[in-house]
Steps between C-alpha positions, in 0.01 A plus 500: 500500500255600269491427087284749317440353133465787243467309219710292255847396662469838719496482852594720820612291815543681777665392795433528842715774566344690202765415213369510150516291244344514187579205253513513101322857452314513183443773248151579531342537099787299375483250163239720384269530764498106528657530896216794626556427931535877606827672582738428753497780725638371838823599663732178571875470681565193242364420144624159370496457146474106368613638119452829273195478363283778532208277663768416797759788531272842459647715793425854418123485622689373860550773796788532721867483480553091444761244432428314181587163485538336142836314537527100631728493822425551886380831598456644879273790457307719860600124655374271235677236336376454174649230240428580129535113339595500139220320233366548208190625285483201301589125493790602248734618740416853445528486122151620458407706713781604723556422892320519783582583904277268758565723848475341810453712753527460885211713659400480879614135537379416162601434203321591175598415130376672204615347154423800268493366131598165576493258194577193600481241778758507760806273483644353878776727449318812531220367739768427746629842405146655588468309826223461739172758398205560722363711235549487071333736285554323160305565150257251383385667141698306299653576102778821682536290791432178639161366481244383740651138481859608531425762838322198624845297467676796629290482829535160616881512408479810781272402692372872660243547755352732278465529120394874344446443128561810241561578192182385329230631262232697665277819362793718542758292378437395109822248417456230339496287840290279721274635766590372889210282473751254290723450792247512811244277329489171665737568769429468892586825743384713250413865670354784285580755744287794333732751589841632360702518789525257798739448863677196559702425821757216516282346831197482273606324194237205371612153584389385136608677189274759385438725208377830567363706210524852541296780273707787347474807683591707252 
């Protein structure tokens, strides 16, 4: 598969077969120019949706005729399985900022998590829910999610092969968050991969955890 990071919580996985999946779609612009990655513009099969905000569920930049996923359940979609596991935005049980979908999805022998907004740590009841994960892309920036301490937490309790970190403060994203260099700093297996997009096959997975930062292609 390959897992093209366009910025923020977005990605596009596509699978071997050439299914597309793009993940939390922002609005490009959006809280007043403070979330400036460029537009959206792809065509995808399958958009998943973690909650609606308009930084993770901006669709009408997307091409093609897709299924939209934005419910918590099972879904088979062009021969995926694809779990959307209830959580929430905050540590209050949703009371302040709403819930959250963490989809794992099962992609050429792999599995790959992505926890959208989540706001908390993850209790056993939900990380048995979630399973085994080659590969979580979990946000690290802290004060709408979890921070850099907390996705650290959230890592060992899953134990991936391979960690993608988003959701943090960069020149095009102006929240009041934490750059990735909170949650990489000090760590071993660190990879800065320079690039916004790269292949993984299920053969090849790293024997040791590792952390692959990926730059925003858009």
């Amino acid at each position: 598969m390959k897992i093209k990071f366009y910025g923020h919580s977005a990605f596009m996985i596509t699978t071997d077969t050439g299914v597309r999946i793009i993940t939390d779609p922002y609005q490009s612009g959006s809280f007043g120019g403070a979330l400036s990655y460029g537009k959206i513009t792809d065509e995808a099969d399958i958009v998943l949706a973690s909650h609606d905000h308009e930084d993770h569920n901006y669709t009408k930049d997307i091409k093609g005729k897709f299924t939209h996923i934005t419910k918590a359940g099972t879904h088979d979609v062009k021969g995926l399985k694809i779990r959307a596991i209830p959580s929430h935005h905050d540590t209050s049980k949703g009371k302040d900022r709403g819930s959250n979908l963490i989809f794992v999805v099962d992609v050429d022998g792999l599995t790959v998590a992505h926890a959208g907004d989540l706001g908390h740590t993850l209790e056993k009841e939900t990380l048995e829910e979630i399973g085994k994960v080659d590969i979580l892309l979990i946000p690290v920036g802290g004060f709408y999610t979890i921070d850099a301490r907390e996705a650290t937490k959230v890592m060992k309790d899953l134990k991936p092969a391979i960690t993608i970190p988003m959701h943090f403060k960069n020149d095009k994203c102006n929240f009041p968050i934490s750059d990735v260099e909170e949650f990489v700093g000090g760590k071993k297996g660190v990879t800065r991969a320079k690039a916004s997009e790269i292949e993984i096959k299920k053969e090849l997975l790293p024997k040791e955890q590792e952390i692959i930062v990926l730059e925003p292609a858009l």
